[in-house]
C-alpha positions, 0 to 999 in steps of 0.5 A, a space after each residue: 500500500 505504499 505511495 497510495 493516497 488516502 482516497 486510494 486507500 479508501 477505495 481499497 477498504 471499500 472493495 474489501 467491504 463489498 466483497 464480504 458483502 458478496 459473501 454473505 458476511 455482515 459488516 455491520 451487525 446489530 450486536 456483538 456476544 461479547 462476554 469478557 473485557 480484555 482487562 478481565 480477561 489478563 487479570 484472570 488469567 491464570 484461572 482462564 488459562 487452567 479452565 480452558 473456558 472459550 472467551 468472547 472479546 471484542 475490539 478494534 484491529 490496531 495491529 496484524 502481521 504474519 503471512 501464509 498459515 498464521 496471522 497475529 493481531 492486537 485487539 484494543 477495546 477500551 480496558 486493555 490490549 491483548 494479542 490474537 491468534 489465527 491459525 488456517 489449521 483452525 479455522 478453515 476456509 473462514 481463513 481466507 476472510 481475513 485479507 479482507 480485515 484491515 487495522 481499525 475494524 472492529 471484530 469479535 472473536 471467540 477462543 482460549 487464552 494460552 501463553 506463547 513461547 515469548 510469554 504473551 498472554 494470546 487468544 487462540 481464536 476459533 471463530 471471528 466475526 466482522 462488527 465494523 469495517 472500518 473505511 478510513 486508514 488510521 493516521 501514519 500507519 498507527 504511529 500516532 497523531 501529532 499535528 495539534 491542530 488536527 488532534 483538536 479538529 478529529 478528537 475521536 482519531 486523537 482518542 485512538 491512536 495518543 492513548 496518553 490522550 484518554 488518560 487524561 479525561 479519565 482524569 478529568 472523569 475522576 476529578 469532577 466526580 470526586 469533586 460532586 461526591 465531596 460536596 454531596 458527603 458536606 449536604 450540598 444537593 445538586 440543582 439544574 438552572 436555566 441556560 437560557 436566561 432573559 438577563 446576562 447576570 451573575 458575572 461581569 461578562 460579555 454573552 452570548 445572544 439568541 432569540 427564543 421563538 416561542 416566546 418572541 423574546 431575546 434571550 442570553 446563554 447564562 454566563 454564571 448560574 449564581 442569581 437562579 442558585 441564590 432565588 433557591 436560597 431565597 426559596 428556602 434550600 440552604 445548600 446547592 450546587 451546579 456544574 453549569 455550562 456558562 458561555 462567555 463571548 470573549 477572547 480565546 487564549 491559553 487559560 479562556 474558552 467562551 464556553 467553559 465549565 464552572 462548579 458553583 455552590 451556595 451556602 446559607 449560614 456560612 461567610 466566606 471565612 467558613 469557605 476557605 476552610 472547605 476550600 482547603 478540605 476540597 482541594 486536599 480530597 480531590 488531590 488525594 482521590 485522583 493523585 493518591 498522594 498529597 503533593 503534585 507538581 504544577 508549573 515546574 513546582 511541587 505545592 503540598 495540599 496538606 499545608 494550610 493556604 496563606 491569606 492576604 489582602 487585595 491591597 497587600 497582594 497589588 502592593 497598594 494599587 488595588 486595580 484588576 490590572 494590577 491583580 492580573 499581574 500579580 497573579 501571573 507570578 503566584 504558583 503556589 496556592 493562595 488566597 487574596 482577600 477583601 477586594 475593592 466593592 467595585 468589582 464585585 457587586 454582588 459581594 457583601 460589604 465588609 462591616 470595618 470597610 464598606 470601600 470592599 468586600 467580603 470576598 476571596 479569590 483562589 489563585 494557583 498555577 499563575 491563574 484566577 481558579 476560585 471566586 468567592 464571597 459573602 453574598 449580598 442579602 440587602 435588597 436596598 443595596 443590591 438596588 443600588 449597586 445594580 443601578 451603578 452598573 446600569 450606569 456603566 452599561 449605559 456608559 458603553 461598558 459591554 460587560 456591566 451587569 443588567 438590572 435584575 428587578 426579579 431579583 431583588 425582588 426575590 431579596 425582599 421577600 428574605 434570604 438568609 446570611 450566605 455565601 457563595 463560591 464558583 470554580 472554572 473546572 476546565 481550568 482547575 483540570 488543567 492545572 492539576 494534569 499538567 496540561 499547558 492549555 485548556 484545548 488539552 482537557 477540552 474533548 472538542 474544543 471550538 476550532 476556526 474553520 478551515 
């Protein structure tokens, strides 16, 4: 097959699927009978071996070799590898099928496991069946895929042939799941709020528009859950929390994507003191968890979770000048993590004043790995002066600040009729799983992140 173009060898793939078809063979059956994972399969391997039991497995073809009389392969399936035996003593004519199976179709074959003279652990197969042909070669001869762009692009050919690439959303799997399991073990219950919002609030954000037929109304992708999360507060639940979808038309970079994922969680009764310290809990369990081990490396830099996380002021942390510009900076050159404190009322307003110093808030960021990962604050529970914040902001807005956050009347609406003393923290996941695997972008842990066309 050498010097073939892809088209050609397309073609080539094509005819062999016909000529099963002339044959009477299935191409594409419905099911498959398989009864055993490959890792099952070497995991007990011994008592399979002894039992002399018939196995059926299940795959993708990602290697053959051998001529004549005997054929080796690789069988893949999402557990584990294991290497085939067919033999023409074996199986007859249905031999002969084999020219027409190529590395990337998926198979079913039934046989015994035994150990080869090499020592590898092999299916003597007996019988095997075609469940995909598979009609486009695998990249480089199942060499890999190393252009990124084209990873990024053709994410299911990049899961295939870079198996350090399914690694990494196994881990990011584990990482959301033990992240929902710690809050749920801590009483949080989790809540679903809408994506489509008729007012872009929550954050301070440019979004996304659209408009909704039914209703005949212009409507926003939600660019944080936080004031449907506070309206349950409000309703009477005191602990929740969402993994939302949150989209945010804005740049792209390194550490931005405008559609992202962020955990928030809200909890009645509690500050934002109290939430440093389940900050600190969350962040050691899901380590612990996913890593087995208290410390990991981030940007070159081994952080130990189980130490306590220093604490400073906005102020302190900008050396006094206490602007967004300044605290970006600084944030760039902060690896280990850190919590920064008390910042200006300005910038968050939905944050509760501080009751020493109405100029900030009740508030602290997470910064690690040279990035903003945690927002949090105590809420603001004064509908008096959540209106009137609101009311700067409409200022802005009107000003020509494309970001500034709407008047929300249902909202203080819904302040009015109580909502108790409360905090509330949010967590770019897609982030937070980058820095913890080591990624160096988020298009990395992103299974198909938004590419320009063509």
């Amino acid at each position: 097959m050498a010097g073939k173009t892809e088209e050609e060898l397309i073609k080539v793939r094509k005819d062999k699927r016909q000529k099963l078809i002339d044959f009477g063979v299935p191409v594409y059956p419905a099911v498959s009978d398989r009864n055993y994972t490959i890792d099952k399969v070497l995991a007990a391997s011994k008592e399979f071996i002894a039992g002399m039991e018939d196995l059926t497995l299940a795959g993708r073809l990602t290697a053959l070799r051998g001529h004549g009389a005997i054929i080796f392969a690789d069988l893949v399936d999402e557990s584990d590898k294991i290497q085939l035996f067919f033999k023409s003593d074996n199986l007859g004519a249905d031999f002969s099928r084999l020219e027409f199976f190529d590395i990337g179709d998926f198979i079913e074959v039934v046989g015994k496991l035994f150990i080869t003279k090499a020592g590898e652990l092999t299916i003597e197969v007996s019988k095997f069946k075609m469940l995909t042909k598979s009609l486009r070669p695998l990249p480089e001869k199942w060499h890999g895929l190393t252009d990124v762009e084209t990873r990024y692009r053709e994410r299911y050919v990049d899961l295939i042939v870079n198996p350090e690439v399914k690694e990494l959303f196994y881990k990011r799997s584990k990482i959301i799941a033990t992240l929902r399991n710690f809050l749920a073990k801590n009483g949080f219950m989790e809540v679903d709020t809408p994506t489509l919002q008729p007012i872009a609030g929550g954050a301070i954000a440019k979004p996304f528009s659209t408009h909704y037929n039914a209703y005949d109304r212009d409507v926003y992708l939600r660019i944080a859950p936080e004031l449907y999360l506070k309206r349950l507060i409000v309703g009477g639940f005191e602990k929740v929390f969402e993994f939302a979808r949150c989209f945010r038309n804005e740049g792209v970079d390194a550490t931005h994507n405008p559609e992202f994922t962020n955990l928030e969680f809200y909890w009645a009764y509690a500050d934002y003191e109290k939430l440093m310290d389940l900050t600190q809990d969350l962040l050691r369990d899901v380590v612990k968890h996913v890593f087995g081990k208290s410390e990991i490396e981030i940007n070159g830099q081994i952080v130990d979770f189980s130490q306590g996380i220093p604490k400073v002021t906005f102020d302190k942390f900008t050396d006094g000048k206490n602007t967004e510009e300044s605290f970006k900076a600084a944030v760039k050159k902060t690896v280990n993590p850190t919590f920064v404190t008390n910042h200006p009322t300005d910038l968050l307003p939905l944050a509760k004043k501080n009751a020493d110093d109405s100029k900030v808030v009740d508030s602290f960021q997470l910064i690690m790995g040279g990035l903003e990962l945690i927002k949090a604050f105590s809420e603001v529970n004064d509908p008096t002066d959540q209106d009137e914040r609101f009311k700067e902001q409409e200022k802005m807005k009107q000003s020509g600040d494309g970001e500034a956050h709407e008047f929300d009347a249902d909202f203080i609406k819904a302040l009015e009729y109580g909502m108790p003393p409360c905090a509330g923290w949010g967590m770019g996941v897609d982030r937070f799983v980058m820095l913890l695997c080591g990624a160096k972008t988020l298009r990395e842990i992103l299974l198909f992140p938004f590419m320009k066309e063509k």
